[in-house]
C-alpha positions in Angstrom: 0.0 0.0 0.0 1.4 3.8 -0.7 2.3 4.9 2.5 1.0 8.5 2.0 -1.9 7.1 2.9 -1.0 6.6 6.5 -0.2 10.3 6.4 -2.0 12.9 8.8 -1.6 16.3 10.0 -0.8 16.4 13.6 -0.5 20.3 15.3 2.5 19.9 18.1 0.8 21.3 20.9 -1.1 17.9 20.8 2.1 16.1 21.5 2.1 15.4 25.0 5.6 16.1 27.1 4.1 14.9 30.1 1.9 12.0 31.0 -1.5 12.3 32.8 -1.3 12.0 36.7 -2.8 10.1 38.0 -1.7 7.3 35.5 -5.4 6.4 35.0 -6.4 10.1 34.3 -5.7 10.0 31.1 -8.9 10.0 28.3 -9.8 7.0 26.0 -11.7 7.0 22.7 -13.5 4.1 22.1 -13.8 2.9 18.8 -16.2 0.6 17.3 -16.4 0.6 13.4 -19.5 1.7 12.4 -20.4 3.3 15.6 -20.2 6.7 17.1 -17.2 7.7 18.6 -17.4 7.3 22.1 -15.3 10.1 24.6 -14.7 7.9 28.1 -11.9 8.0 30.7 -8.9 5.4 30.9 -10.5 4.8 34.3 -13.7 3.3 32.8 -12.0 0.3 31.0 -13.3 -2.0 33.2 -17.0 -0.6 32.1 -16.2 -1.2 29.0 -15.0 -4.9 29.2 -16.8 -7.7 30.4 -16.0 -10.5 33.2 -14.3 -13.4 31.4 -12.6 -11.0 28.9 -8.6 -10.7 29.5 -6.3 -8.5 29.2 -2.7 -8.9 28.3 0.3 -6.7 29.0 4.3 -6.9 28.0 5.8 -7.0 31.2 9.1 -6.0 29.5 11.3 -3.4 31.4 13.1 -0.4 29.6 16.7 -0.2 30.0 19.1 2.9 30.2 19.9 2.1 26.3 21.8 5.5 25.4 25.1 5.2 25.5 27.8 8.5 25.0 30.9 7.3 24.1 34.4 7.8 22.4 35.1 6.2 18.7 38.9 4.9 19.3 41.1 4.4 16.2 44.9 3.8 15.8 46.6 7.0 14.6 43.0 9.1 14.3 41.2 11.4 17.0 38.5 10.2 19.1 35.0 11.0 17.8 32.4 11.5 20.5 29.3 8.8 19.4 26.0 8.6 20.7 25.0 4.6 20.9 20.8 3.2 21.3 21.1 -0.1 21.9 18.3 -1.8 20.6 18.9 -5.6 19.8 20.2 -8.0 22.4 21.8 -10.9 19.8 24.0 -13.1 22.9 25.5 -11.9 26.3 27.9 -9.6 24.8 26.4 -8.8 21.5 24.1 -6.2 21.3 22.8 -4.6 17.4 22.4 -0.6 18.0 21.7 2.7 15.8 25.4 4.7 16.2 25.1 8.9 15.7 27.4 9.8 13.8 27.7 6.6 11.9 29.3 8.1 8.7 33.0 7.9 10.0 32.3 4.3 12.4 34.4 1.6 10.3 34.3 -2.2 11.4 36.5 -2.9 13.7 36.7 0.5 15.7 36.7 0.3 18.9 34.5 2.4 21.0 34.9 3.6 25.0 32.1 4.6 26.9 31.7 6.5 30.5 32.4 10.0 31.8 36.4 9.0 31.7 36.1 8.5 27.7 34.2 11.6 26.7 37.3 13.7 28.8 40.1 14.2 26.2 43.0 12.3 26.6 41.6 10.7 29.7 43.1 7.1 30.6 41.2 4.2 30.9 38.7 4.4 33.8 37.7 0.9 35.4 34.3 2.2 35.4 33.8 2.9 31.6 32.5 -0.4 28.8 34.4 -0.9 25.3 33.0 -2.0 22.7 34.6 -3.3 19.3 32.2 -2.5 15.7 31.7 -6.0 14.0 29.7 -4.9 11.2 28.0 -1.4 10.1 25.0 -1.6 8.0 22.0 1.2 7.0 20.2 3.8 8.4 23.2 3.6 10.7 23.0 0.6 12.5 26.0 -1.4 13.7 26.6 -4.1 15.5 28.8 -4.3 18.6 30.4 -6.8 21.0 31.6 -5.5 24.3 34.1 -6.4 26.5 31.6 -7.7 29.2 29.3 -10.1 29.3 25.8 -11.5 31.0 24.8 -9.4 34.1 28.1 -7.8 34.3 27.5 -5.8 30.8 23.7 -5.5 32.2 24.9 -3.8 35.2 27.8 -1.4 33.7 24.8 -0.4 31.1 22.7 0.5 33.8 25.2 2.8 35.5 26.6 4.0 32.3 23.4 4.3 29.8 20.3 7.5 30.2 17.2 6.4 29.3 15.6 6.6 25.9 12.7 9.1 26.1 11.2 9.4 21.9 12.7 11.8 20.0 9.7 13.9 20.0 10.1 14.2 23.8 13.5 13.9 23.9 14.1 16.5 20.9 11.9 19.2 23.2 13.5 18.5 26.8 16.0 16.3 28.5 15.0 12.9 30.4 14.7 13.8 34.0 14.1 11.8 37.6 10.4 11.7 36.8 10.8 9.8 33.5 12.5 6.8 35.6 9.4 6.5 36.9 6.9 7.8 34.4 8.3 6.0 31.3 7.9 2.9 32.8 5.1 0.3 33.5 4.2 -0.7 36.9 4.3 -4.2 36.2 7.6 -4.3 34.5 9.9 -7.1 35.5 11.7 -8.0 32.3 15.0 -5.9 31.5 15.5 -5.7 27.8 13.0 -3.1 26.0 14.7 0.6 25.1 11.2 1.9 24.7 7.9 1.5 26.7 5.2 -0.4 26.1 3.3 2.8 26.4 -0.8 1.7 26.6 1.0 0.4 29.8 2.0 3.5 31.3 -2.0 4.2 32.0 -2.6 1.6 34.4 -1.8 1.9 38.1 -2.0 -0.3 41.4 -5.3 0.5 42.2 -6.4 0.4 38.6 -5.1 -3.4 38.5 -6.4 -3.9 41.6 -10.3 -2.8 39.9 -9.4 -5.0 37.2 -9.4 -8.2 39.6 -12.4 -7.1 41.4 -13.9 -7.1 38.1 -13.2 -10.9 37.0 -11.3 -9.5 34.0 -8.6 -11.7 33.8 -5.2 -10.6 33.7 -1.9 -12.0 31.6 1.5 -11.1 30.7 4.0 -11.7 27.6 7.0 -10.0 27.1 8.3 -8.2 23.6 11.3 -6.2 24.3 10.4 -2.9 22.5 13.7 -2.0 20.2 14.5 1.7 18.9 13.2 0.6 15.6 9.8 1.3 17.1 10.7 5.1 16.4 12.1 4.5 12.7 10.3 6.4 9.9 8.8 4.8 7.2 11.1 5.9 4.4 9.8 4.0 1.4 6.8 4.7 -0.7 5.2 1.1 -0.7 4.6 -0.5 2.6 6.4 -3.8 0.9 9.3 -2.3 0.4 9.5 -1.0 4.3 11.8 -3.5 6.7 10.9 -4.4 10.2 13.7 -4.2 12.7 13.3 -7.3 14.8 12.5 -7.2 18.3 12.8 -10.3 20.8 9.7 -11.9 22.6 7.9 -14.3 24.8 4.8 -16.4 25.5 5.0 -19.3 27.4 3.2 -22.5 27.6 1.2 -21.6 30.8 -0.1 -18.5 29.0 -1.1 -19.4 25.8 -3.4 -22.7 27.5 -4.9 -19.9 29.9 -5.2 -17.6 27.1 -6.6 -19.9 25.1 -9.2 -20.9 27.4 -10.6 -17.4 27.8 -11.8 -17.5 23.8 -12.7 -21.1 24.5 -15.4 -19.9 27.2 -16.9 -16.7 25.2 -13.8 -14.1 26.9 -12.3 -11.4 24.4 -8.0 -11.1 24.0 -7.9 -7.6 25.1 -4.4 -7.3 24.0 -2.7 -3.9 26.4 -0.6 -2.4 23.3 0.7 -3.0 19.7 4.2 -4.7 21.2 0.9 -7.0 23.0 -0.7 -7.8 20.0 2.4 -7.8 17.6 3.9 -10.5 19.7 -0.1 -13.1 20.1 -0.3 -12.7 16.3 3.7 -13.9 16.0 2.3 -17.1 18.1 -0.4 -17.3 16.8 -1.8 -20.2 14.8 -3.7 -19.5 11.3 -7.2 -20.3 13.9 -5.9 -18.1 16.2 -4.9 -20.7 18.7 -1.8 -19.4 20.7 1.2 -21.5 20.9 4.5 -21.2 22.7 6.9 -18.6 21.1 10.3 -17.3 22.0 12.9 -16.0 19.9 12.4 -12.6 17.4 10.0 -11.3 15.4 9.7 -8.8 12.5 5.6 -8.9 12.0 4.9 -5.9 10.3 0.6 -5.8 10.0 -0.8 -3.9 7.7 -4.3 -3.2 6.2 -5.1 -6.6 4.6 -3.6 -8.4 7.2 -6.7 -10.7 9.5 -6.0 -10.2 13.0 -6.4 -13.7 14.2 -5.6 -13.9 18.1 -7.0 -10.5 19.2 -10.7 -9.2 20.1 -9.9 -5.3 21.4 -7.1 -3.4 21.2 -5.8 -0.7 24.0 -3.1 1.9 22.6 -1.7 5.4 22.7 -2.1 7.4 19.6 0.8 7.0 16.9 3.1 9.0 14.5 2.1 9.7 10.6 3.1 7.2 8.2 4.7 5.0 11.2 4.5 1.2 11.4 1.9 1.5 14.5 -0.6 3.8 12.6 -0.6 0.9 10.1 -1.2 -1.5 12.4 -4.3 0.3 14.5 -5.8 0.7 10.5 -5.7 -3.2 9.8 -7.2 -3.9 12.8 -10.1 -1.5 12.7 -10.2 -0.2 9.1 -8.0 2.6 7.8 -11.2 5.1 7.2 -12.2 4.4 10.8 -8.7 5.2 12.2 -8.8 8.5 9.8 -12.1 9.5 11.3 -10.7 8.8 14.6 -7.6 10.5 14.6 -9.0 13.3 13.2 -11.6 13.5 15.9 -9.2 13.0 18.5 -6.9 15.7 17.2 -10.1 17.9 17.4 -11.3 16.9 20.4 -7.6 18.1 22.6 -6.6 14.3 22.9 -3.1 14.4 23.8 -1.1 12.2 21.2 2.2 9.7 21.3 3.9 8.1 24.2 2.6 10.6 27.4 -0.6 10.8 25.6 -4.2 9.7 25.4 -5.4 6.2 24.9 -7.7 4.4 22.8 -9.8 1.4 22.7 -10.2 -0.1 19.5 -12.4 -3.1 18.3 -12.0 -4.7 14.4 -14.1 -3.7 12.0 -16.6 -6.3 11.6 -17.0 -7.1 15.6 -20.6 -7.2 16.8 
């Protein structure tokens, strides 16, 4: 499909820099194809769902991902390099986007920590190298370090900042609050370098309402990679790649999942990182199995949703992979229509923003 057809205008006041406080504040737009918009609260979900129905969050955890280092290279001057991690490949081996790529060569080394980025300091016990095995488009590289396992987990942790979007991050810098705002209560799983944001709306008491409610509640895990904030570049959706991202479902869940559609429950699936990773296990009758290891599902219009009844997310970029994804699943006119009522109506857009709840077109 052209991809100018995912296009929208969007006014930057509605970009929010901020999230709604408390986390369940924030306002939803239901959307049912066919039906009126409806204007509700993110605190009404369980109104709007049905005992028996289940929801499903990623339970992945953001990591400090940004890394500022120092390029190092025999007879050359050090170049200070901005690193986003955003593919774990084995305990040293991490696939990240480098800024400025242009001059990185495989086989570069690169230093990172406070002792690095201070010309002509030695080498500090507290900073990470890196070595560059391979650099490839849209400046990506890959990189081995010279730790490994929880060691390299814990030296990016004190090294890395965190990795607000680049329409945040591009406005003001990533603060205290954002440790705990750009993150989901129920995280647990280090490895995402962006937040499963339809997340960031539920709170402890909300969750607690949930349970009082008999809506079930389940988790998988998709590490969200930087790839997530990529433009779509090309003209034609076909000719657009998917970065891949890293995920899990286990056995347990699925059956219990499973079960749910088996007794009349929807999938409620708690973002597109949610969603993206059921239809990646999902089988072509929509029964879930097992699944661990990457996936590059891209879903565009076309695409027939198979393991999913309602859909919770923020609201995306223009011609971005997400806005693609929220059009299969409940018509690309209906998402128009929406998004253009929701710009009208002062819904705050993108990762702080507003929420939705979207059903497919054709649902009863």
């Amino acid at each position: 499909m052209r991809v100018d057809l995912f296009d929208f205008d969007l006014p930057e006041a509605s970009i929010a820099l901020r999230p709604a406080e408390p986390r369940d504040a924030g306002r939803l737009l239901v959307v049912r194809p066919g039906a009126p918009f409806e204007d509700r609260q993110v605190h009404d979900l369980c109104a709007l769902l049905r005992p028996g129905d289940a929801l499903v969050f990623n339970d992945t955890r953001v990591i400090p991902a940004r890394l500022q280092g120092v390029r190092t290279r025999p007879g050359a001057p050090g170049q200070r390099t901005e690193v986003m991690l955003h593919l774990r490949e084995d305990p040293e081996t991490w696939r990240a986007f480098a800024r400025p790529a242009k001059r990185l060569a495989p086989g570069d080394g690169l230093r990172f920590g406070d002792s690095a980025l201070a010309t002509g300091a030695p080498c500090d016990l507290g900073e990470l190298a890196a070595t560059l095995l391979e650099k490839g488009e849209g400046g990506e590289i890959r990189l081995r370090f010279d730790l490994s396992g929880p060691a390299l987990d814990e030296r990016i942790a004190t090294l890395g900042s965190l990795p607000l979007p680049p329409y945040i991050a591009g406005k003001r810098p990533a603060d205290a609050r954002d440790a705990t705002d750009y993150q989901t209560v129920y995280a647990r799983e280090p490895g995402a370098v962006a937040a499963p944001t339809a997340g960031l709306h539920f709170s402890e008491d909300m969750l607690a309402r949930i349970d009082a409610a008999g809506i079930g509640r389940h988790h998988v895990t998709l590490h969200v990679g930087a790839g997530t904030f990529l433009p779509v570049k090309a003209d034609d959706t076909d000719a657009h790649r998917m970065h891949a991202e890293v995920g899990f479902l286990d056995a347990a869940t699925a059956h219990d999942l499973n079960r749910v559609r088996a007794a009349g429950g929807r999938i409620v699936a708690v973002g597109t990182t949610s969603l993206r990773l059921l239809e990646s296990a999902a089988d072509p009758d929509g029964r879930l199995r097992p699944f661990a290891g990457p996936t590059e599902i891209f879903i565009t219009p076309g695409y027939r949703v198979r393991a999913v009844d309602a859909l919770m997310t923020n609201f995306h970029l223009p011609r971005s992979t997400l806005f693609m994804l929220v059009s299969a699943f409940s018509g690309l006119d209906t998402m128009r229509a929406a998004y253009a009522h929701a710009i009208a109506a002062g819904y705050r857009f993108y990762s702080y923003g507003d929420s939705s709840l979207l059903f497919p077109a054709g649902a009863p």
